[in-house]
C-alpha positions in Angstrom: 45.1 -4.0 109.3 47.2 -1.6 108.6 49.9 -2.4 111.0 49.6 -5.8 109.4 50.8 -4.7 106.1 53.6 -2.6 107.1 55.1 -5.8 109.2 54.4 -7.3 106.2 56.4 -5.1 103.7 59.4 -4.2 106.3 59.7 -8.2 106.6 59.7 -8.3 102.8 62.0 -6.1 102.5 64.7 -7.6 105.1 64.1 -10.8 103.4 65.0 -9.9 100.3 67.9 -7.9 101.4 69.5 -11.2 102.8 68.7 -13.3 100.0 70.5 -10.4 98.0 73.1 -10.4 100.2 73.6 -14.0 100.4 73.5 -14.2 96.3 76.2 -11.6 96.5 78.7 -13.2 99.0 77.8 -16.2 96.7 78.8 -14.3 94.0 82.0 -13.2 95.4 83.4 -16.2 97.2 83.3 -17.7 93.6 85.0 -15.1 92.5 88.2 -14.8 95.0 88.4 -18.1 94.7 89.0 -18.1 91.2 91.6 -15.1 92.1 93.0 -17.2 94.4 93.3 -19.9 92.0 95.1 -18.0 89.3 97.3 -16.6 91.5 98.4 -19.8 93.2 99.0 -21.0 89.4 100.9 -17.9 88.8 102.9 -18.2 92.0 103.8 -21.8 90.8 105.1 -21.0 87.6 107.1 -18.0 89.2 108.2 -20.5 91.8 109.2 -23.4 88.7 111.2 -20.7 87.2 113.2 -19.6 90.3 114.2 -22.9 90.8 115.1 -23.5 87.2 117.3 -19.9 87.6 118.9 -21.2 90.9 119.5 -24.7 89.4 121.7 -22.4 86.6 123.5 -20.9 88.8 124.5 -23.7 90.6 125.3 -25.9 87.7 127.4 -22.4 86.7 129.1 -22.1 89.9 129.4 -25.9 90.3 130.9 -25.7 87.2 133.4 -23.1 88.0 134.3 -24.4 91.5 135.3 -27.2 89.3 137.5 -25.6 86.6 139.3 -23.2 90.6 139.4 -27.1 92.4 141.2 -28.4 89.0 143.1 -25.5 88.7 144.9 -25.5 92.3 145.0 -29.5 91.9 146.9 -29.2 88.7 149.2 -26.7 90.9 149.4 -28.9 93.8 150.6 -31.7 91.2 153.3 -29.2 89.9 153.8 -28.5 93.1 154.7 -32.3 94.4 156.6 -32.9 91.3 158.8 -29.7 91.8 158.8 -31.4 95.1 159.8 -34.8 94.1 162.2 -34.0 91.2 163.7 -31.9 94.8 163.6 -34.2 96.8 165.6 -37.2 93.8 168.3 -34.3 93.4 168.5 -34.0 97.2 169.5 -37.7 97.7 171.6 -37.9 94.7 173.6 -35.3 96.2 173.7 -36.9 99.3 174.7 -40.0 98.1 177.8 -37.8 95.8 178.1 -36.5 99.0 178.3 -39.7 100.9 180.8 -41.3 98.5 182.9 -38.4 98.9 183.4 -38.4 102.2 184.1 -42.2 101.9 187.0 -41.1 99.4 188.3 -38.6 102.0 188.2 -40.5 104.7 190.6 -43.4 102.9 192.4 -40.6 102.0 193.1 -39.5 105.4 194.1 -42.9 106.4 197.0 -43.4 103.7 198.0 -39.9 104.6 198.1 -40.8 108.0 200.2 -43.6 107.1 202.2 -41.8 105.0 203.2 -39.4 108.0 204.1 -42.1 110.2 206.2 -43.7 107.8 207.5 -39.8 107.7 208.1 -39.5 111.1 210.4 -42.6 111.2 212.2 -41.8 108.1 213.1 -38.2 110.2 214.0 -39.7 113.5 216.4 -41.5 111.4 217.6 -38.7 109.4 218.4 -36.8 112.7 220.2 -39.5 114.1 222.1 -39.9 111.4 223.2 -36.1 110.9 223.9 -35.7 114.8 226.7 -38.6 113.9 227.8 -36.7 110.9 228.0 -33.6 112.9 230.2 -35.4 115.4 232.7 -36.5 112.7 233.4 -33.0 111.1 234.0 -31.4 114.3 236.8 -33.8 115.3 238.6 -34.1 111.8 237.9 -30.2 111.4 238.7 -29.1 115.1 235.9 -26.7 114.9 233.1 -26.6 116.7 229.7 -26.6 115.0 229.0 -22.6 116.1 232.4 -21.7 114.5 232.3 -23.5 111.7 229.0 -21.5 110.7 230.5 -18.5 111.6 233.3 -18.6 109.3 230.5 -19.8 106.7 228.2 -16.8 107.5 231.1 -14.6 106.2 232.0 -16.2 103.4 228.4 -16.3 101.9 227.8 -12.7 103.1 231.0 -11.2 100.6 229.5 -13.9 97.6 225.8 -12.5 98.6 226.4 -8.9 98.7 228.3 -8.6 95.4 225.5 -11.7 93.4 223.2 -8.8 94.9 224.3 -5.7 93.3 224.0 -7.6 90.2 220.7 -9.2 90.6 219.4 -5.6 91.1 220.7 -4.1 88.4 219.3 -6.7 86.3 215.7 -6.2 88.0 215.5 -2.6 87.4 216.7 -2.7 84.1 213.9 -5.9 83.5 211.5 -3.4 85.6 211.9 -0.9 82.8 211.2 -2.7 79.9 208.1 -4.7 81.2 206.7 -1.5 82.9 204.8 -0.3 79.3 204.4 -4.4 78.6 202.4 -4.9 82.0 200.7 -1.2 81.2 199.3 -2.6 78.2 198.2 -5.7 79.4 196.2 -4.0 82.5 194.0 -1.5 79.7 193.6 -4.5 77.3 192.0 -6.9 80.1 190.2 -4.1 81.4 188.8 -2.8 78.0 188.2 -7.2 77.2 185.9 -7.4 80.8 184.1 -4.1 79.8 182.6 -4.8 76.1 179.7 -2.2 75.7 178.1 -2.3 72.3 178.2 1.2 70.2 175.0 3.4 70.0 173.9 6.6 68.5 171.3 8.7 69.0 169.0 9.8 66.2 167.2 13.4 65.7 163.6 11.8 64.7 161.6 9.7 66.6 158.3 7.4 64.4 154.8 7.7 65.7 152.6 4.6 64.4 148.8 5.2 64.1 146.2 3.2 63.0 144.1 5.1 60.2 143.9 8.7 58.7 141.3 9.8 60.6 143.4 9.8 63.6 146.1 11.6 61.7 143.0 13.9 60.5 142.4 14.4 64.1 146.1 15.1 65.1 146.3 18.1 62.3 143.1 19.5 63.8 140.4 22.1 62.1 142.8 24.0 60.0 146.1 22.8 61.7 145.1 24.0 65.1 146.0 20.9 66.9 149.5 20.1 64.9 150.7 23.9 65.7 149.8 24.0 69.0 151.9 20.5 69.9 154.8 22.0 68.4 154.8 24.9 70.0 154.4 23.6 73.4 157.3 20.5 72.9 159.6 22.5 70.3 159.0 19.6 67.8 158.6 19.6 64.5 155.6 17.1 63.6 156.3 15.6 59.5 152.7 14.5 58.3 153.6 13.0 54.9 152.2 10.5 52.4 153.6 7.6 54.7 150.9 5.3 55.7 150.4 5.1 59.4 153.0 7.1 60.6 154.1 10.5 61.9 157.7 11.5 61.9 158.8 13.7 64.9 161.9 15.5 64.5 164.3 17.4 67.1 167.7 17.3 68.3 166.6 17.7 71.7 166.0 14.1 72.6 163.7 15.1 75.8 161.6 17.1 73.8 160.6 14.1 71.4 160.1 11.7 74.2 157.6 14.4 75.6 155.9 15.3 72.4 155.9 10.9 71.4 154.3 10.3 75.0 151.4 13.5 74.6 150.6 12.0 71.1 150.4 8.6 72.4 147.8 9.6 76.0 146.3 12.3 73.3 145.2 9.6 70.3 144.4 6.9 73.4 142.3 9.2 75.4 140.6 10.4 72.0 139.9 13.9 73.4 142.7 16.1 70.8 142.0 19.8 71.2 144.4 22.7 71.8 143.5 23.0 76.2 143.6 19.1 75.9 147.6 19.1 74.8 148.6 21.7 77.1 147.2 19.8 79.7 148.5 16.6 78.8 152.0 18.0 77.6 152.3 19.1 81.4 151.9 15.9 82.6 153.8 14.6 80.5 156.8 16.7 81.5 156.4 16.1 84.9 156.2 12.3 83.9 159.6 12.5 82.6 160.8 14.3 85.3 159.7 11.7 87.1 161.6 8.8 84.6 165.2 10.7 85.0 164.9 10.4 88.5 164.0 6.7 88.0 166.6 6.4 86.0 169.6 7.8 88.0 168.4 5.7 91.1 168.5 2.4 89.0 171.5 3.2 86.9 173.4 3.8 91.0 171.9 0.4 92.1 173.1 -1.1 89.2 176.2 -0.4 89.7 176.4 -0.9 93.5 176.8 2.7 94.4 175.0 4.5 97.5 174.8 7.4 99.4 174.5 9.5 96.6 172.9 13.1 97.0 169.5 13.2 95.2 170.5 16.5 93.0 173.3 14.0 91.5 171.2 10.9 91.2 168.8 13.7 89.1 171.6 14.6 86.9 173.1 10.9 86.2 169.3 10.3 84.9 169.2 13.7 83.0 172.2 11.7 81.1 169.9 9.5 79.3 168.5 12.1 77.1 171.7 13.4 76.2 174.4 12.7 74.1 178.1 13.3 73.5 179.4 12.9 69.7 176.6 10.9 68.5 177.4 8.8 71.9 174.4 8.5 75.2 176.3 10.1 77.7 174.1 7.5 80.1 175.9 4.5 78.3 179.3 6.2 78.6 179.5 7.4 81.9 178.3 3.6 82.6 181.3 2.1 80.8 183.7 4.4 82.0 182.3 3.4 85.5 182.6 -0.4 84.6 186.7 0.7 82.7 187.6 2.2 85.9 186.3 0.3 88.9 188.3 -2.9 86.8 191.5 -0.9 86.3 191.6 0.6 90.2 191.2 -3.3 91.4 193.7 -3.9 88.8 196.3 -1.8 90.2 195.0 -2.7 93.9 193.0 0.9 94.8 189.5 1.8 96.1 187.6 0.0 93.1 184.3 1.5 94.6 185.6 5.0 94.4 186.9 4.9 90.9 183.3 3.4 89.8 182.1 7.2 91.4 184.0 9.3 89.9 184.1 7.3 86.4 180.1 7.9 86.8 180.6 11.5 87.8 182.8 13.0 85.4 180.7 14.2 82.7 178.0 15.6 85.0 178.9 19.0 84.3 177.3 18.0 80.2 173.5 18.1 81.8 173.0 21.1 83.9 169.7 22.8 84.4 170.8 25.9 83.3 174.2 24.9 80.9 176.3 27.6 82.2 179.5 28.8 79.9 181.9 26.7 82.3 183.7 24.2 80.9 182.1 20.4 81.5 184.8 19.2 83.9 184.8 22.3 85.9 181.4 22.7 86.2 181.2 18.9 87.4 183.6 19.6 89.6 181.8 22.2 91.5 178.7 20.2 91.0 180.2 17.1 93.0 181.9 19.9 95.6 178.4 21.2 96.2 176.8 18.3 96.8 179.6 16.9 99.4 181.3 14.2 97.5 184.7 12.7 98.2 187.8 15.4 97.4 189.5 12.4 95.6 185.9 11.9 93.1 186.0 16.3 92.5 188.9 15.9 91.3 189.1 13.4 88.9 186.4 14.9 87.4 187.8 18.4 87.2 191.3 17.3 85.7 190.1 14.5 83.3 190.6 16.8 80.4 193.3 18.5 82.0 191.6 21.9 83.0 193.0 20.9 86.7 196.1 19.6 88.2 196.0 15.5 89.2 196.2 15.0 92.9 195.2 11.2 93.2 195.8 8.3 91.6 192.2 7.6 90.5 192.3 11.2 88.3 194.5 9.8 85.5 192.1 6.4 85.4 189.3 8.5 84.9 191.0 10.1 82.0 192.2 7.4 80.7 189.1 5.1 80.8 186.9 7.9 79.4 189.6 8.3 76.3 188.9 4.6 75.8 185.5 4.7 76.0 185.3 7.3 73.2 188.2 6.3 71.3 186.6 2.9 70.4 185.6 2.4 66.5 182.2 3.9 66.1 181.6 5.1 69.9 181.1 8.9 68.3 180.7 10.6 65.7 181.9 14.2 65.1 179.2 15.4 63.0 176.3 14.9 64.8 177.7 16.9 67.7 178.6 19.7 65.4 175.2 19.9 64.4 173.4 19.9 67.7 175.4 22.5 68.7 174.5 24.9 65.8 171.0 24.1 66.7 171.6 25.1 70.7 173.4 28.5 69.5 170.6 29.2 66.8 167.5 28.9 70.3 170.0 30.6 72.2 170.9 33.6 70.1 167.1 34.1 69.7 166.2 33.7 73.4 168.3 36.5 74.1 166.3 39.2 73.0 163.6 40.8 75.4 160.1 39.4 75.4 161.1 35.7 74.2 159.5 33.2 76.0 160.7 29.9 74.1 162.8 29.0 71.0 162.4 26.3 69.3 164.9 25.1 66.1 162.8 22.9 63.9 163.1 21.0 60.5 166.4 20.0 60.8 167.5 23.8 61.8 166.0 25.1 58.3 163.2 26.9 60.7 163.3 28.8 63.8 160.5 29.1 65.9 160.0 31.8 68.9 157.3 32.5 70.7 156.8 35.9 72.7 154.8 36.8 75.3 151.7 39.1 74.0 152.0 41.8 77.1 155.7 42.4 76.1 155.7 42.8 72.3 153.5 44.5 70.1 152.3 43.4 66.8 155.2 46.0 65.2 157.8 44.8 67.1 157.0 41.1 66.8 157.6 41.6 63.2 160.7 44.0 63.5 161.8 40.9 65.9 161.6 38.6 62.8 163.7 41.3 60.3 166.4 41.8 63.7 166.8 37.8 64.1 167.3 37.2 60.3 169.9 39.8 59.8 171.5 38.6 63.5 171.8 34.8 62.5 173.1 35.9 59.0 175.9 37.9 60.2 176.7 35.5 63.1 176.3 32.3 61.9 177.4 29.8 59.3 174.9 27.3 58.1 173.9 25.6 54.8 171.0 26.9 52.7 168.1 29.1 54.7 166.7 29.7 58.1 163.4 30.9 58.3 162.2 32.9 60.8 158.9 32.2 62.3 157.8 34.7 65.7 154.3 33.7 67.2 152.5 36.3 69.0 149.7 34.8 70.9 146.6 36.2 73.2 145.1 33.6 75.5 142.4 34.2 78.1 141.6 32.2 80.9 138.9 32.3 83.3 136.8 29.7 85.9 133.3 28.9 85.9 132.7 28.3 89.6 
C-alpha cells in the first residue's frame, strides 16, 4: 500500500511538472512571437526609411548628374559653334583664296602675252640696230671696237674731273646731315621706347578691418608694435585714421617685408612677439625668393639668356631700389629697350646692347654696397661673373670712370642720359634724402657691439639695437651720449635726431 502511494505521488508530481512546463513554453512562444512581431514592424519601418534616404540620394545625384550632363552639353554646343563659326571663316577664306588665285592666274596670262609681244618688239630692235651699226662704220671708217675705244677715253677725262666734284660736294653734304641723321636716330629711338615716369614713395598703407585688430597689432603695452619694428627697421604710424596703418621707411625692402608679416600676422590671428620673428623670417626669405623671380622674368622679358644666376639676383634686387626718385628696375628696363633700338639702328649686335643697357647700373644693388663707385663696381660685378668684355665695359665707362673701347659703351651712355633726362624721370631730392638716412644707420653701425640700425620717422629717430653679451647697461647708455654728439658734429640735418639704443636679453630653450 505503501508502494502504491509513492507511485502515486512521483506520478503526480511528473504530471504536474509537464503540465507546468507545457503552460510555460505556452507562455513563452506567445511571447517571442510577439518579439518577433515587433521587431519585424521595427525592421519595416527601418527598411521604409532607408529606402526613402536612398530615393534622396538618388533624386540628389540624379539631380546633379543632370546640372554635370547640361553642363558639358552646353560646352559641347560652344564647342560646335566655335567649330562652325571655324569652319564658315575656313571656307570664306578659301573662296578669297580661290578668287585670288583666279585673279593671278589671268594675270599671268596677259603677262605672258605681254612678254611675247616683248620678245618680238626686241628681235626687231636688234635687227634694226645691227643695220644701224653697219651704216656708222662705213660713213665713219671705224670699226665698232675702235669707235668705243676712242669713246672710253673721252668719257673717262669728263668722268674723272665730274668726280672730284661730285665728292666734294658729298663730303661736304655728309657733314652737315651727320648731326641731322644723329638727331633723327635718338628721336625714333626715344618715340619706340615711351616708358611712363614713376617714383617711389617712403610710406607704404596697411588697411584693416576694425580696432581691435589694430588693438591686437599694438599688443599688451606696445609689445607687439615694438617688436615689428625692431625686427623690419620700420616705423609703424598708429593714428586717428580709420582702418589704416601707415608704415614708413626709405628702405623700400624693408616695408614690403614688414606690409607682408602684418598681412600673414592679422590673417593667421596668432600676433605675439615669437609669432613675428618667426613670421618676419619667412617673410625675408619670401622676398628673397620674389627678387629672384623677378630678375628671371624681367631677362625673359626681354629675350635675354645665359645669364649667371648672381646677376639675374641682382637685376631683381633692382626692384626695390631706386635712383633719384626713379626704380632702378624700370630704368635699367628702358635703357635696355633705348639701346637694343639704337644698336639695330646703327646696324650692331642689338642683343648685346640690350645686356649691357640692363647691366650698367648693377653696381647700385650690392650685398654689401662697397665705397666703389656704381660703374666700377658693376664692372667687376659683370667681369666676375664671365660676361662679354664688350658688356664690362660699357658698364664701367658709362659715366666716364673708364676709357670707351666699343661702340656699344657710348650707347649705353647715351641711352641712360635719356632715360634720366626725361621730364619727371627723377627727382633730386628724394635721393638726397635717402642718402642722409643710409649715412645716419651706417655711422651708427660702426661702433662695436651694434647689431642693426634702423633710421625711423622720416630720419627724426634713430634706432640701434646691441647685442646684450657685448654692452653693458653703462655703456648702452654712454653709446646713446657718444652717437648724439657723433651725428651732431658730422652731420647736417633739419630739426632733431633722437637717439634710441635697445639692449635686449632673450632666452631660448626646447622642450623635447
Amino acid at each position: 500500500m505503501t508502494l502504491y502511494y509513492i507511485i502515486t505521488g512521483i506520478l503526480g508530481i511528473s504530471l504536474g511538472g509537464i503540465i507546468s512546463y507545457a503552460i510555460l513554453k505556452r507562455t513563452l512562444t506567445k511571447k517571442n512571437e510577439k518579439i518577433v512581431k515587433e521587431k519585424i514592424e521595427e525592421a519595416e519601418l527601418i527598411k521604409k526609411e532607408r529606402i526613402l534616404q536612398a530615393k534622396e540620394k538618388f533624386l540628389q545625384l540624379k539631380t546633379e548628374h543632370e546640372k554635370v550632363i547640361n553642363e558639358k552639353n552646353r560646352e559641347i554646343t560652344q564647342a560646335e559653334n566655335r567649330i562652325k563659326q571655324k569652319e564658315n571663316s575656313i571656307s570664306q577664306r578659301q573662296e578669297n583664296l580661290q578668287r585670288k588665285q583666279n585673279e593671278v592666274a589671268q594675270q599671268q596670262q596677259l603677262i605672258n602675252q605681254q612678254l611675247e609681244i616683248c620678245a618680238k618688239k626686241q628681235s626687231e630692235l636688234d635687227k634694226l640696230q645691227k643695220q644701224q651699226c653697219e651704216q656708222l662704220e662705213a660713213i665713219s671708217g671705224l670699226s665698232k671696237e675702235e669707235a668705243k675705244k676712242e669713246l672710253i677715253e673721252i668719257l673717262k677725262d669728263e668722268a674723272k674731273s665730274d668726280v672730284a666734284v661730285m665728292m666734294k660736294d658729298i663730303v661736304e653734304e655728309a657733314k652737315s646731315n651727320a648731326n641731322l641723321e644723329a638727331k633723327k636716330i635718338l628721336i625714333k629711338t626715344i618715340q619706340r621706347t615711351a616708358v611712363e615716369n614713376t617714383h617711389e614713395n617712403t610710406v607704404s598703407v596697411f588697411n584693416i578691418e576694425s580696432e581691435e585688430v589694430k588693438g591686437r597689432i599694438i599688443g599688451r603695452e606696445g609689445r607687439n608694435i615694438r617688436s615689428l619694428e625692431s625686427l623690419t627697421g620700420v616705423e609703424i604710424i598708429i593714428d586717428d585714421s580709420p582702418d589704416a596703418i601707415i608704415l614708413s621707411s626709405f628702405d623700400p625692402v624693408r616695408r614690403e617685408i614688414a606690409r607682408l608679416s602684418l598681412n600673414k600676422l592679422v590673417t593667421d590671428g596668432r600676433i605675439h612677439p615669437a609669432r613675428i620673428e618667426e613670421v618676419v623670417a619667412k617673410t625675408k626669405r619670401q622676398i628673397e625668393q620674389e627678387i629672384i623671380e623677378t630678375g628671371k622674368r624681367t631677362t625673359v622679358d626681354l629675350g635675354i639668356h645665359g645669364m649667371h644666376h648672381e646677376l639675374i639676383r641682382l637685376v631683381g634686387k633692382m626692384r626695390y631700389r631706386s635712383s633719384y626718385g626713379q626704380n632702378l628696375l624700370q630704368h635699367s628696363k628702358e635703357v635696355a629697350n633705348l639701346c637694343a633700338t639704337m644698336a639695330a639702328e646703327l646696324g650692331l649686335n642689338a642683343k648685346l646692347a640690350k645686356r649691357a643697357g640692363l647691366l650698367h647700373d648693377i653696381g647700385k644693388v650690392p650685398d654689401n654696397e662697397p665705397d666703389t663707385p656704381h660703374a666700377l663696381l658693376g664692372a667687376s660685378l659683370a667681369e666676375k661673373y664671365k660676361e662679354k668684355p664688350e658688356i664690362i665695359n660699357a658698364i664701367g665707362a658709362h659715366h666716364d670712370e673708364a676709357e670707351m673701347q666699343y661702340l656699344i659703351a657710348p650707347i649705353v651712355q647715351i641711352c641712360d642720359a635719356i632715360s634720366g633726362a626725361r621730364p619727371g624721370a627723377r627727382r633730386e631730392v628724394v635721393e638726397a634724402y635717402i642718402k642722409r638716412l643710409k649715412d645716419l644707420e651706417e655711422l651708427a653701425l660702426a661702433y662695436d657691439g651694434v647689431v642693426k640700425t634702423y633710421a625711423i620717422q622720416a630720419g627724426r629717430e634713430l634706432r640701434v639695437i646691441v647685442g646684450a653679451d657685448k654692452l653693458n647697461d653703462d655703456q648702452t647708455a654712454q653709446l646713446s651720449l657718444d652717437l648724439s654728439k657723433k651725428i651732431q658734429n658730422e652731420m647736417t640735418y633739419p630739426g632733431q635726431i633722437k637717439i634710441t639704443v635697445v639692449r635686449e636679453t632673450r632666452a631660448v630653450n626646447y622642450a623635447k
